[in-house]
N, C-alpha and C positions, 0 to 999 in steps of 0.2 A: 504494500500500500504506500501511494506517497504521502510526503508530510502534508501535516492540515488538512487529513483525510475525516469526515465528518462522517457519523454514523448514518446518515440518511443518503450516503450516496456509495455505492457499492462500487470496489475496482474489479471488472468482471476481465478476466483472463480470457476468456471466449470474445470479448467485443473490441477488447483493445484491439488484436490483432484482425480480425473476422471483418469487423464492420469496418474498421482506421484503414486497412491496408487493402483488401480485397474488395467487398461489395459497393464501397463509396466508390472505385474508377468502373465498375461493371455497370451499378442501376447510373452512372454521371453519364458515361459515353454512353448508353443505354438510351438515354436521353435525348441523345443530340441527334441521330437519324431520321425519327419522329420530325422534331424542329426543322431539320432540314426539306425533310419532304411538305411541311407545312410552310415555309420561310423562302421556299426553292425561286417567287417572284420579286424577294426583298432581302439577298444578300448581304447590305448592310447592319440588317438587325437581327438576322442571323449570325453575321457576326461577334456584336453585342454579347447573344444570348451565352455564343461558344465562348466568351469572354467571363460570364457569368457566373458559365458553366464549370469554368478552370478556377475562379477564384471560389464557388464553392467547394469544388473536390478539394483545394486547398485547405481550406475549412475545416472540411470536413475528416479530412484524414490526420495534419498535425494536427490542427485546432483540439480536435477529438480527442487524441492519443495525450496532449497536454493536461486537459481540462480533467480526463479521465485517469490517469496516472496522480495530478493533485489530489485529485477528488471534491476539492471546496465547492461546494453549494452554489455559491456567488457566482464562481465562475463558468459553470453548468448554465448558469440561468444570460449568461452572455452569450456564450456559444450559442446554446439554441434559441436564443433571441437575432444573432447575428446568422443565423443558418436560414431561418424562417423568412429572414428578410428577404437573403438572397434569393428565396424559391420562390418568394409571391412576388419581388421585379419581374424576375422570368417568368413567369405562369404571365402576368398580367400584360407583360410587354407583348409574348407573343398572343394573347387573347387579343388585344388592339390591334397588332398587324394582320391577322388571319380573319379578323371578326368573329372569333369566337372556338375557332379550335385551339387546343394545347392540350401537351404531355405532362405526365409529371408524376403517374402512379409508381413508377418506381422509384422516386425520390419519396414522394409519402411513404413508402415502405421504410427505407432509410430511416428518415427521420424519428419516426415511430420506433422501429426497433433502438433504436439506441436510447430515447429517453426511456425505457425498461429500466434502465438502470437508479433515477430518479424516483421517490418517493412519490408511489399510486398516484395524489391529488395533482402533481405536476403534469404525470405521464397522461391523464385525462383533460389536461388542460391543455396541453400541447396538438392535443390529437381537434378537440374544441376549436383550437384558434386554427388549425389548418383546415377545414371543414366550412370555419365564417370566412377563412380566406379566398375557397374557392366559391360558397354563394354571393360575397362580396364580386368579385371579378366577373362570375356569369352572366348575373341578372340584367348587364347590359345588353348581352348577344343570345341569349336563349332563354326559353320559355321555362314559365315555373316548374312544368312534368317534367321536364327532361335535367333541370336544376335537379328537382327532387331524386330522380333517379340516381343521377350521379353521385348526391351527399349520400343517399341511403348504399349505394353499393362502396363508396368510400370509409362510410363509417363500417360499414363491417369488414372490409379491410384491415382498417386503422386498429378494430377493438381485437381483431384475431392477433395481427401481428402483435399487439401489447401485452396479451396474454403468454402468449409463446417466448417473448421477451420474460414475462417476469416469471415466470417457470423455471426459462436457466439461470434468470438471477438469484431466485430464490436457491434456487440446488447449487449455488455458489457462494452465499451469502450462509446455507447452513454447511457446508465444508468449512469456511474461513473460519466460522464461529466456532466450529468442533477443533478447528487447525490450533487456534488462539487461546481457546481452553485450556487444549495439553498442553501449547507450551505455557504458559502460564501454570501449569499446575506441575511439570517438568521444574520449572525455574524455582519454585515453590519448596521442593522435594532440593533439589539442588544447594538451595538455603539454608535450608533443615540440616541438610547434611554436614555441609559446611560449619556451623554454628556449633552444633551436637560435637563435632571432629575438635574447633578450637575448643569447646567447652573441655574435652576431654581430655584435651593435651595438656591444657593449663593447668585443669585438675591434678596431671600426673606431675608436672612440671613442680608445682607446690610442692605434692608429697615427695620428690628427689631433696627438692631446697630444705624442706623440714625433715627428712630423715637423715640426710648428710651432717646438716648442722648438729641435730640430736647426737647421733651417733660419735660426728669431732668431737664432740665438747667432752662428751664422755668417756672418749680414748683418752683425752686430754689433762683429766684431771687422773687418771688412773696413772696417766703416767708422771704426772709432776708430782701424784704423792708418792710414785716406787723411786723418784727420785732422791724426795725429801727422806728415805728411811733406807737408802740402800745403802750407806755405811754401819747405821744403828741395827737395824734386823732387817739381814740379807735375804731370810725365810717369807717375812711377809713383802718383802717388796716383789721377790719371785710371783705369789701370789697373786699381787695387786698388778703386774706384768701381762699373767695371765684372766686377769677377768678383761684389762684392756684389747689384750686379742682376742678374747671370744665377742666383747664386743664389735670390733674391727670388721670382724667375721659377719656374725650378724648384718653390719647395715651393710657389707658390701652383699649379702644374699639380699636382702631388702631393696637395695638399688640396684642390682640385676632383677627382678620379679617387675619394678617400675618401668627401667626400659626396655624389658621385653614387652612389655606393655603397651608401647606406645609404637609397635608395629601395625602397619595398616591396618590388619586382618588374619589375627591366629588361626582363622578356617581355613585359610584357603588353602591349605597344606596339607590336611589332615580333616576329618568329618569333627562335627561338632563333639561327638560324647565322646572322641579320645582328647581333643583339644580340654575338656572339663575334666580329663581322666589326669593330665596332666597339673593342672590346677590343684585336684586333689593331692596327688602327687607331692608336690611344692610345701600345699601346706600340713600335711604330714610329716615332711622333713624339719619343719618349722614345732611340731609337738602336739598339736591340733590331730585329735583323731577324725577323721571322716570319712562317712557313710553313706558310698556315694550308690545310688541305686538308679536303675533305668529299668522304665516301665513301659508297656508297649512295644510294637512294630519299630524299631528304628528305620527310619525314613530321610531322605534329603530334603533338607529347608531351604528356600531362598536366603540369598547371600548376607543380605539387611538381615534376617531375623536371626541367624545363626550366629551373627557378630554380635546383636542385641544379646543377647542368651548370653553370652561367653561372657560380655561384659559384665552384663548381671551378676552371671556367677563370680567375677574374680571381684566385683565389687564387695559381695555380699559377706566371702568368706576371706576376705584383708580386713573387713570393719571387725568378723568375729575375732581374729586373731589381737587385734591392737585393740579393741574395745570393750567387748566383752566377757571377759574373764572367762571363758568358757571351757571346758575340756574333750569335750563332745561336740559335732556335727552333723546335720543329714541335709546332703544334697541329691535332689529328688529329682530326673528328668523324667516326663513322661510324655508321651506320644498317642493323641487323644485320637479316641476314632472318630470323633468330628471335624477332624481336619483343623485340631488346635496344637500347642505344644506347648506344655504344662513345665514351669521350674520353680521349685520351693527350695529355701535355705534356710536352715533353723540352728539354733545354737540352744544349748543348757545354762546358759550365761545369766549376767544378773539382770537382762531385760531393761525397761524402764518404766515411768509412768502413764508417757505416752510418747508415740511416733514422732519425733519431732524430724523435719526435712532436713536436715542439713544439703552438703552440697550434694553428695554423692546419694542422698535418697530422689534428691529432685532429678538429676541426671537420669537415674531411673524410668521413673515418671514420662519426661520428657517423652525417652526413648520408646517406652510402651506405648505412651499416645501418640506419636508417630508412625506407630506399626498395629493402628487399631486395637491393643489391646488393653490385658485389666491389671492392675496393679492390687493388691493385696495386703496388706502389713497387720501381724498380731502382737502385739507387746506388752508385759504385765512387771512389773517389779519383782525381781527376782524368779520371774518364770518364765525366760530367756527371750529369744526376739525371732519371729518367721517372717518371713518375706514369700509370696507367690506373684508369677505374674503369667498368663495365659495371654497370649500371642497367636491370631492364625496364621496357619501355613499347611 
């Protein structure tokens, strides 16, 4: 569509080229034999007409492909202001030289079909004023019947072709509409993604800068005090040496688990419930017992949902690990024969009072509602924390 493209004027792919480049020099020249053989004693207004003739095709074809490429209203109502003119000189110049014969039903074709593209009350306007054009021009050189005759077989000309016009405007106008939708609703999904992507990065980006600092400081002081007692008691500084490296230990597996994390997509390498098998994995090595079960038909899920899931889950059981005091785990996938896919995480932990969002329950949220589905959360004081969320696929 060009710019300044107005909802009431449709840019129809069929007319730009069809009517701009094609039918306007076939019904133009179409035109002019008629004339000739009507004009054949008067040369010079015959020439005129062929003069007329060329600056409507002119017209008619950039003029057209201009007007129609913008699309502006405004300028529509020029065009076919300036078109109409051009056709009632001609109609009316040779009605005065012939006394009363002219051509011109394939230019009302013309002209008709292309305001199709205009809003119905125009296109019936247009058809109107060519109609008082030619009872205007007649009623000098012919009789009322033969007048009448002529409007009536013109109007039904006029109202056939306008129909046939807004027929393929219509079945063009509901393609662009259906076209505009997806991508709009494409560019939409592309946002979402986008957004959910930096949210999640930053999220991870935090937790590096906050377990890094946590874990330095705590090397740090383990080790300035094996320094301060490694002359006085060589035994406990040994000690306090070694609780610094298990530390050490710890955040650098805590910050391997973060950037693995922040790989595109742990699916794509492996199906989802080994990608979760791993996860458990991880936090098993970490002391966290978990119990991880899979229910149902294992099945392939679209790419979005299986990356939701994954994330869920490594969301779910990093929070039990660092928050919930827990000892116990159950990771739950299950494969619904409604064409759902069911994941629960629960912990024995101290639970709370209630749900409160933080960043990584909203992230969740998000994600679910993104992917149509239901978000779930059961939490009691001391009667640990579950999370479900049921996703189609």
């Amino acid at each position: 569509m060009g710019t300044g493209m107005t909802r009431d004027v449709i840019f129809s792919k069929r007319f730009y080229g069809v009517t701009g480049m094609i039918l306007v020099p076939i019904f133009t020249v179409g035109f002019l034999p008629q004339s000739a053989r009507n004009l054949s004693s008067h040369p010079q207004v015959f020439l005129v007409i062929a003069l007329l003739s060329i600056l409507f095709m002119l017209v008619s074809t950039l003029g057209w492909r201009y007007c129609l490429r913008r699309g502006m209203l405004t300028l529509m109502r020029v065009y076919f202001g300036v078109q109409l003119t051009l056709f009632f000189i001609m109609f009316a110049v040779e009605m005065e030289t012939t006394g009363g014969s002219a051509g011109g039903s394939n230019i009302i074709i013309l002209i008709v079909l292309q305001a199709s593209v205009l809003p119905r009350r125009y296109g019936l306007i247009i058809v109107a004023l060519i109609l008082l054009m030619l009872i205007f021009v007649s009623i000098p050189y012919q009789s009322i019947p033969n007048i009448a005759g002529a409007v009536f077989s013109n109007t039904l000309l006029s109202v056939a072709v306008l129909l046939i016009g807004y027929l393929i405007v219509s079945e063009e106008r509901a393609r662009q509409t259906a076209d505009e939708a997806n991508n709009k609703l494409t560019a939409y999904a592309l946002q979402a993604e986008a957004l959910a992507t930096a949210n999640e990065r930053n999220r991870l980006a935090r937790d590096i800068h906050d377990n890094l600092g946590h874990y330095l400081s705590a090397v740090n002081m383990q080790i300035e005090a094996s320094i301060a007692i490694v002359e006085s008691d060589p035994e406990r500084a040994v000690t306090t040496l070694r609780k610094a490296q298990k530390l050490a230990k710890d955040g650098l597996a805590d910050i391997r688990r973060s950037v693995g994390a922040l790989r595109a997509d742990p699916t794509q390498e492996r199906p989802l419930h080994e990608a979760l098998t791993r996860l458990v994995e991880e936090g098993q090595a970490d002391g966290l017992a978990v119990d991880y079960r899979i229910e149902g038909t294992i099945r392939p899920c679209p790419a979005e949902v299986e990356m939701a899931l994954y994330r869920i889950a490594q969301e779910g059981l990093t929070n039990i690990r660092k928050h919930a005091q827990a000892t116990r785990a159950i990771l739950e996938l299950r494969y619904e024969a409604d064409n759902h896919v069911r994941l629960n995480v629960q912990d024995n932990g101290q639970g709370s009072a209630q749900a409160e969002d933080g960043f990584g329950l909203l992230g969740i949220r998000e994600r679910v509602k993104l992917l149509g589905g239901k978000l779930t959360v059961h939490t009691a004081r001391g009667q640990g924390f579950s999370l479900t969320v049921e996703i189609p696929a």
